[in-house]
N, C-alpha and C positions, 0 to 999 in steps of 0.2 A: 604800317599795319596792313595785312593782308585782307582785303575781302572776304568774306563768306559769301559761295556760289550762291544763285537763287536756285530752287528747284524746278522753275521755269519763267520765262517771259511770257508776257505778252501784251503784244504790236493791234492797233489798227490804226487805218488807215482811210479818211475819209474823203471824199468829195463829190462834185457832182457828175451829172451825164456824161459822160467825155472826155472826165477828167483823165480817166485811167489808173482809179485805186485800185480795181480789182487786179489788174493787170500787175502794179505795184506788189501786192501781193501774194498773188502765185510768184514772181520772180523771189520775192523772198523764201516762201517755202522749198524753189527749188533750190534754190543756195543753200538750206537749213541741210538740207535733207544730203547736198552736194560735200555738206561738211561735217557729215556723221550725228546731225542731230535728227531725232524724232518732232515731229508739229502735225498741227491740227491747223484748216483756213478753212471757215467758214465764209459765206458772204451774207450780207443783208443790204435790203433793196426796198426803194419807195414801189410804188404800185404802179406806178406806169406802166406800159408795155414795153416802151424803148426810151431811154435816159432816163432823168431824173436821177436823184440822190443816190449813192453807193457807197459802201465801207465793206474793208476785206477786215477780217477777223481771227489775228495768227499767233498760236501760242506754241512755243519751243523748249523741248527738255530733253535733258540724255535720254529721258526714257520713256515710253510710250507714253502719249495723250488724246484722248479721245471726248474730252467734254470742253467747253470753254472756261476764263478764268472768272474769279470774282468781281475781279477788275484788273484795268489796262497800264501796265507799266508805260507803256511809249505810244502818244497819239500822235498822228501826223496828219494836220487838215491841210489838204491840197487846194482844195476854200471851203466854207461852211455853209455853203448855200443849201437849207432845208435840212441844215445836219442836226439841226433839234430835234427833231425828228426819231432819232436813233437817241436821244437823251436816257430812256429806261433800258438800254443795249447797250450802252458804253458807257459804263462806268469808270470815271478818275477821280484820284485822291490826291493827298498832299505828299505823297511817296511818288505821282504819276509825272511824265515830264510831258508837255504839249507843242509842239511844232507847230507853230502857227503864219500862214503866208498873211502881212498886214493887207496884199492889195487882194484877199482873198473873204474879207469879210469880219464883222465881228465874232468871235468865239462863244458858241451856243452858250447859255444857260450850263448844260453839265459840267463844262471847263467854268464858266468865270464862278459857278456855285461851290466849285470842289476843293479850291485852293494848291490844285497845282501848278508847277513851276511853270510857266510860259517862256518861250523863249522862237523872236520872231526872225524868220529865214526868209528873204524875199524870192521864189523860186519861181515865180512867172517872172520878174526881172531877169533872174541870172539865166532862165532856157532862153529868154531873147536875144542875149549875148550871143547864143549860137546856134547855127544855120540847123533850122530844121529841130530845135531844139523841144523838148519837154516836159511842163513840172513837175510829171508823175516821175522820170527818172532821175530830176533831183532829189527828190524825196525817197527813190528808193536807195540813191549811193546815199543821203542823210542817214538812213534807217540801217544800211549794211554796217557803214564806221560806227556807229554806236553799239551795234551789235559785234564788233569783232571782227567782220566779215574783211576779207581782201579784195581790190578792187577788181582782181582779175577773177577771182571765184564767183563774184557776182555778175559778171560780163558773159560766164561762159554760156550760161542758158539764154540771155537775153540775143547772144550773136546765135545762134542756132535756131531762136523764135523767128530772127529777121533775115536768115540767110538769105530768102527769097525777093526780099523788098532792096537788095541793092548796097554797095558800100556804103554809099550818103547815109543813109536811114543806120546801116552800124557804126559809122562814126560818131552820129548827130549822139546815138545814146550813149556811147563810150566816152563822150565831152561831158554831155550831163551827168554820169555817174559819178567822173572824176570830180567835177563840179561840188556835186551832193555830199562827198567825201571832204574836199578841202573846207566847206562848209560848215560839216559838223565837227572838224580837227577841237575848237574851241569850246565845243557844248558836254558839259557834264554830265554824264549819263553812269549813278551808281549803281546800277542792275547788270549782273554777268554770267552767265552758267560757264561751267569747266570749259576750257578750251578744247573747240569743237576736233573734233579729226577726222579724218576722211575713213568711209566704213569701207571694211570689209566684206561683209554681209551684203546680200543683194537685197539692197534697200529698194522698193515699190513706192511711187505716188500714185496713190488710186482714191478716187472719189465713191459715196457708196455707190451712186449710180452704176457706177464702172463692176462695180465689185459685186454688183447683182448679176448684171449679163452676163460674167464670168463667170460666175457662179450656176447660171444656167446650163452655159455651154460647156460647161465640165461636169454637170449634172445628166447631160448627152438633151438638150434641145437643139431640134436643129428645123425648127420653125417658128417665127415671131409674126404676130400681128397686130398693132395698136394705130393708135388716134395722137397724136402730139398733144400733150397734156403738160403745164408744169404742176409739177415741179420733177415729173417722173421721164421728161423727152431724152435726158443723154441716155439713158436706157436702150433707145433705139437707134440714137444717134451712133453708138457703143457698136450694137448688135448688128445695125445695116453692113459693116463692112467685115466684120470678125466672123458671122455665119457663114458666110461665104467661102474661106475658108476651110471650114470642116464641113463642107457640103452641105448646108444650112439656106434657109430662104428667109428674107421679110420685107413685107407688105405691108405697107400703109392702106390701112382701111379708113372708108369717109366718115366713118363716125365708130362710138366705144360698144355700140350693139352689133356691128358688124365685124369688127374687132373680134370679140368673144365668136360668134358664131363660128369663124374663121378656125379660130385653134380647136374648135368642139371638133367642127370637119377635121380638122390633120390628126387629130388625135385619134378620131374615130377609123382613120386611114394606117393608124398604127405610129406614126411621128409625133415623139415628147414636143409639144407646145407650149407658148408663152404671150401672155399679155401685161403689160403694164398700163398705168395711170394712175389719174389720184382722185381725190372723193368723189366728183361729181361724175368723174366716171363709172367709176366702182357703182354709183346707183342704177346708171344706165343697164348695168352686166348683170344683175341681179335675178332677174328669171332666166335669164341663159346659164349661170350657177347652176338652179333649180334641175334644169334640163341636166347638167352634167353629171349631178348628184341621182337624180332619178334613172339617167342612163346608165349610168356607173363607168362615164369617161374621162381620164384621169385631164386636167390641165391644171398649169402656175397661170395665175392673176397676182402681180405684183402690186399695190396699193403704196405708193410715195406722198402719204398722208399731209397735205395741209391745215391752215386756219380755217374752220367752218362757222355756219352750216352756208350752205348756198353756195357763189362764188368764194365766198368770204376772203382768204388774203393768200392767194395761188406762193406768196413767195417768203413765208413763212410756215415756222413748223406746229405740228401739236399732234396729239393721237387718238382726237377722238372719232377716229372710223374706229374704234375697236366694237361697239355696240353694232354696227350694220354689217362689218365683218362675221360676228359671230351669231347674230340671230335676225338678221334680213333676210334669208330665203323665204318663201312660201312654204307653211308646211312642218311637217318636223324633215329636216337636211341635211343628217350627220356630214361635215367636213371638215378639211384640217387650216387651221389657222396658226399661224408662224410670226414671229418678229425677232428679225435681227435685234442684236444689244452694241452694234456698233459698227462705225464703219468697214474695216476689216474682217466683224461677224456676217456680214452681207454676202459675202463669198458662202461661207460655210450653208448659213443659214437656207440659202437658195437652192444650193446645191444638194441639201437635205430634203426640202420642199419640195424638189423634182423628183427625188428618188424618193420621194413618201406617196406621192402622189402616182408616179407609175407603179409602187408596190401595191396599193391600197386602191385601185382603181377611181379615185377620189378627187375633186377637185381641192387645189391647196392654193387659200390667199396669203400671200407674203404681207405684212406692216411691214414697211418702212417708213420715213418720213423726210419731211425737208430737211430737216439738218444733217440725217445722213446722208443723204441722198446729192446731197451740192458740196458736202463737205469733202476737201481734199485731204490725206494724211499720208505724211510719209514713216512707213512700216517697214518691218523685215517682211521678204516675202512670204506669204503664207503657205503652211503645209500642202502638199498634194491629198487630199482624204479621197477614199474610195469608194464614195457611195453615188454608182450611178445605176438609175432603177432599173429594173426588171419585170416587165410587163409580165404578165402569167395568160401567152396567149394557146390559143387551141393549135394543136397538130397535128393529132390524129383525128379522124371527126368519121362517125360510125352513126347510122339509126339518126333519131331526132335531134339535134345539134338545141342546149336548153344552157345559152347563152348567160341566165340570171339564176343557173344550177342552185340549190343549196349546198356547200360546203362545208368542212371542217373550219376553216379563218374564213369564210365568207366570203371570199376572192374564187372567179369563178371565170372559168379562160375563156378568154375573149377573143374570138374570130378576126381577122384581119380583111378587107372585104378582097374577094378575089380564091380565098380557100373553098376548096369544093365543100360542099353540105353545109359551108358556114353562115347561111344567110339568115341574117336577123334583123328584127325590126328594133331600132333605137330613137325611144323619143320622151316623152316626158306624161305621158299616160301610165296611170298602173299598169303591170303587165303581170304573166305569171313568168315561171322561172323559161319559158319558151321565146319569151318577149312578145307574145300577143295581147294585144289589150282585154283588160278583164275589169269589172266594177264587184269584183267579189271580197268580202270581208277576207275573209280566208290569206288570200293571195297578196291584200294590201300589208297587211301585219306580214307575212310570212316576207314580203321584202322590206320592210318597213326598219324589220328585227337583222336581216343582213345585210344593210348598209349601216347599221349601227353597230353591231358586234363585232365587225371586221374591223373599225376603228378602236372599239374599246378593248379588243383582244389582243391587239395588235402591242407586239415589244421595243418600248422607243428607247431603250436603254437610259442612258445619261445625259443623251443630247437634250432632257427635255428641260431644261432649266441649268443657270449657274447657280452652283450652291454652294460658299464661300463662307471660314470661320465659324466661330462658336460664339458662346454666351447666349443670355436669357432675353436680349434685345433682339430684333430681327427687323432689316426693312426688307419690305416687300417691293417691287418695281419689276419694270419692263420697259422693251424698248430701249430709245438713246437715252432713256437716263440710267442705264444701268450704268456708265463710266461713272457719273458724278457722283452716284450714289456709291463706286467702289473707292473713288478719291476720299468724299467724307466718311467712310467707313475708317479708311489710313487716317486719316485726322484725328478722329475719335479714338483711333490704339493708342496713338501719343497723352492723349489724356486719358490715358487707363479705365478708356471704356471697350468691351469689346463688344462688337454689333458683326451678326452675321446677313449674310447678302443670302435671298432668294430670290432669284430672277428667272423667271419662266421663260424661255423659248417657243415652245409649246404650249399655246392659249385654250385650242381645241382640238380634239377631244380633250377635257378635261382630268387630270388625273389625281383623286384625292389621297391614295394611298401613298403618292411621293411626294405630294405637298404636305402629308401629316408628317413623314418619315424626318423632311427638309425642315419643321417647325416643332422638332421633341425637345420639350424643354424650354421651350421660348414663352417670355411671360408677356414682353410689350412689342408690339408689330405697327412699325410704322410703313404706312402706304401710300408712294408715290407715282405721280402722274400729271402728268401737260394735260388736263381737262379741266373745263368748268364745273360739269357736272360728277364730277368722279366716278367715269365708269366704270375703271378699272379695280377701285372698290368694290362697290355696286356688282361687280361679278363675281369677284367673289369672294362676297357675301354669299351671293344666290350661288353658288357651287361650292364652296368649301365650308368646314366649320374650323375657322380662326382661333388659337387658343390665348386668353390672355385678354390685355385689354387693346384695344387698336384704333390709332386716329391715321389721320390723312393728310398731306401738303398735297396740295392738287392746284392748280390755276392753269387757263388758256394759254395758248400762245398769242403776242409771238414773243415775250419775254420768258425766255429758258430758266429754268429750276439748277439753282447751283448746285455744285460741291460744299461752298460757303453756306449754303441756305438750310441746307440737308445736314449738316454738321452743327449749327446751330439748333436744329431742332432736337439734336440728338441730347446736345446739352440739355437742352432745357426741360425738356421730360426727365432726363436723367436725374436734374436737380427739384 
């Protein structure tokens, strides 16, 4: 009897400090991706700053994946030391198979409660057999033979990791792999997608992080300044050598207020800028916003959202910056607020964000989050799109140069410093349309109204939300759970319910005429989001009139809102 393919795998892979899961890991995804499949690896991490507990998180299918699974088909503990830990993140069933090393520890609570198959590999024994040897690469040749994988397909990226470190170090792995291969000959593993093929296509591994700074730098920045923050650092790590490049500079500033001030100046010099971090930075930059809103100086603040409030959990995800994103300024502060809906979307997303924000003279904060933002996926490569901004600066300059003019769109050209007659004062005082400071009613309303009409006038075409499907059901979301909630939308057609997707790209300015247009006809709205307190409700509510009746799946991170979870509730209202 033939198998029936699954419609994907999915692998973790745990152990602790040193053990070298994560490493395990990505080697699998480059394999996956080496052999024409699509995957998604996430990772999760104890709180430590360095070691402690880790598990890579990698799900494989012919075809694009961008959320995680419900649960884990193949676990492989390289030891269990604090992998309890990870017990509400790793879910196995009686369908899961578990890899277990015996001189690696008892099997957490999740394995011995789940009932599934164990079956033990002793993989600190057999790397000792050989010089230099280690148990992460027996578990990853374990993981490749169960998966399909050939020995030499899995060797190729691992010999290219090590080129530099010497023959010894590519033998030692090339023993282990084989090892980890003849190892698993014996172990039953009934889980298999189509046999994989080598792509055609120019397949991409890019992280979101990756796919923001490139998103920048195709958006035309060509200055960065930030503070090393997780979960937002490959951003910079990314950007230090790639601006360079296209004639680009970045600076590490000592802290996240000098940071912003930093791109306010390059921007104010006429160079698209950029900033990243994550919550606790974004508080920090918060009157320096104010300043940029007031002055009407365009820069990106990327926002790689963690577990809050406070430090709270730097290495996990959630999205509640969305409330200090959008109404923490001082003041009323028309700006534009953005969130990618996926790894891949991070490109686009950004690249929009720049060129909204040089169009609109406007400061634009990007959402992201930890899951996109650590998460690896191999893709086809993304389109080229063309949208890179267009400052609307002064040229000719005659008579009194009136820097804060009123206009037609309210975009009002802006001097570069060094143009004759173009000198202007820019700071964070009312001014009038001249940029002199003024305490006059008058003058406050009359800018007050042109930084907000230029946003609300403004034509964002279709970019500003995914709007997907029909029927009288509708979820609402944003963000990375827009995948899972498109997974359980596909769920829910197979049981002949059809549910359509709105997802907003475009948070702020607010637009109710195309969220009424995107919800005609929809009678139940359900509204998802990684919060405690469900902001992204809570917003709107206070901005939109919802039609119909409408509940919420909302909870913190760092436990992710499934596809499985979102498809169940879809039933159950339904019913």
């Amino acid at each position: 009897m033939t198998m029936a393919a699954s419609p994907s795998i999915s692998i973790a892979v745990v152990g602790s400090g040193g053990s070298g899961a994560l490493t395990t890991g990505n080697s699998l995804l480059e394999t996956a991706c080496a052999a024409g499949w699509h995957g998604l690896l996430t990772r999760t991490l104890g709180p430590q700053i360095r070691g402690g507990e880790a598990a890579a998180l990698i799900r494989l299918a012919a075809h694009p994946v961008e959320c995680l699974p419900d649960q884990f088909d193949l676990l492989i503990g390289i030891d269990w030391l604090n992998a309890h830990r990870f017990g509400a993140e790793i879910k196995v069933g009686p369908q899961s198979l578990v890899i277990s090393d015996p001189r690696g520890g008892e099997p957490p609570p999740m394995v011995a409660q789940s009932g599934a198959r164990v079956v033990e590999i002793p993989m600190k024994d057999m790397a000792k057999s050989i010089p230099d040897g280690r148990p992460n690469m027996i578990a990853l040749g374990i993981a490749s033979r169960l998966l399909g994988f050939t020995a030499e397909l899995v060797f190729a990226p691992i010999e290219k990791k090590l080129a530099d470190k010497g023959p010894a170090a590519i033998e030692a792995s090339r023993a282990a792999i084989n090892v980890g291969f003849g190892a698993a000959a014996t172990v039953e593993f009934d889980r298999h997608l189509a046999e994989p093929r080598p792509s055609t296509a120019r397949r991409w591994l890019l992280s979101g992080n990756e796919a923001v700074a490139l998103g920048a730098i195709r958006g035309g920045v060509r200055f960065a300044a930030a503070y090393p923050i997780t979960p937002a650092t490959e951003i910079l790590e990314w950007l230090a050598p790639n601006l360079v490049k296209v004639g680009g500079v970045l600076l590490q500033a000592e802290d996240e207020l000098a940071a912003i001030n930093m791109i306010i100046g390059s921007s104010f010099g006429g160079t698209p800028s950029i900033t990243a971090t994550s919550g606790p930075g974004l508080s920090l930059m918060i009157e320096a916003l104010g300043l940029a809103t007031a002055s009407e100086i365009p820069i990106v603040v990327v926002d790689v959202m963690r577990g809050g409030p406070s430090t709270g959990i730097p290495t996990k995800s959630e999205q509640t910056d969305l409330n200090i994103a959008i109404y923490g300024m001082h003041g009323d502060a028309p700006h534009l607020v953005l969130a990618p809906q996926s790894v891949s979307d991070c490109l686009f997303t950004t690249q929009w964000a720049t060129y909204l924000a040089e169009s609109l003279q406007a400061p634009a904060i990007v959402l992201s989050d930890q899951f996109m933002g650590q998460a690896r996926v191999a893709i086809e490569r993304p389109a080229d799109v063309a949208f890179i901004g267009q400052r609307c600066t002064a040229t000719e300059i005659t008579g009194d140069y009136k820097r804060y003019a009123m206009t037609a769109d309210g975009v009002s050209p802006m001097s570069i410093p060094g143009k004759r007659g173009g000198q202007y004062t820019a700071d964070g005082l009312t001014h009038s349309e001249r940029g002199l400071p003024t305490s006059g009613a008058t003058d406050h309303l009359a800018q007050l109204d042109k930084r907000r009409d230029k946003l609300d006038g403004f034509n964002f075409g279709d970019h500003w939300a995914s709007v997907e499907g029909t029927g009288e059901f509708a979820i609402l979301t944003w963000g990375s759970l827009t995948s899972a909630a498109r997974e359980a939308i596909e769920r829910a057609a197979v049981d002949g319910i059809d549910v359509r997707l709105v997802a907003p790209r475009l948070l702020l300015p607010t637009l109710p005429e195309q969220l009424t247009a995107a919800l005609k006809g929809v009678k139940r709205i359900l509204v998802i989001e990684q919060t405690h307190g469900g902001q992204f409700h809570k917003y709107l509510r206070a901005h939109y009139d919802l039609p119909g009746s409408v509940r919420a799946l909302n909870r913190p991170g760092p436990l992710p809102i499934t596809a499985g979870e979102i498809h169940r509730a879809i039933a159950d209202w339904r019913s």
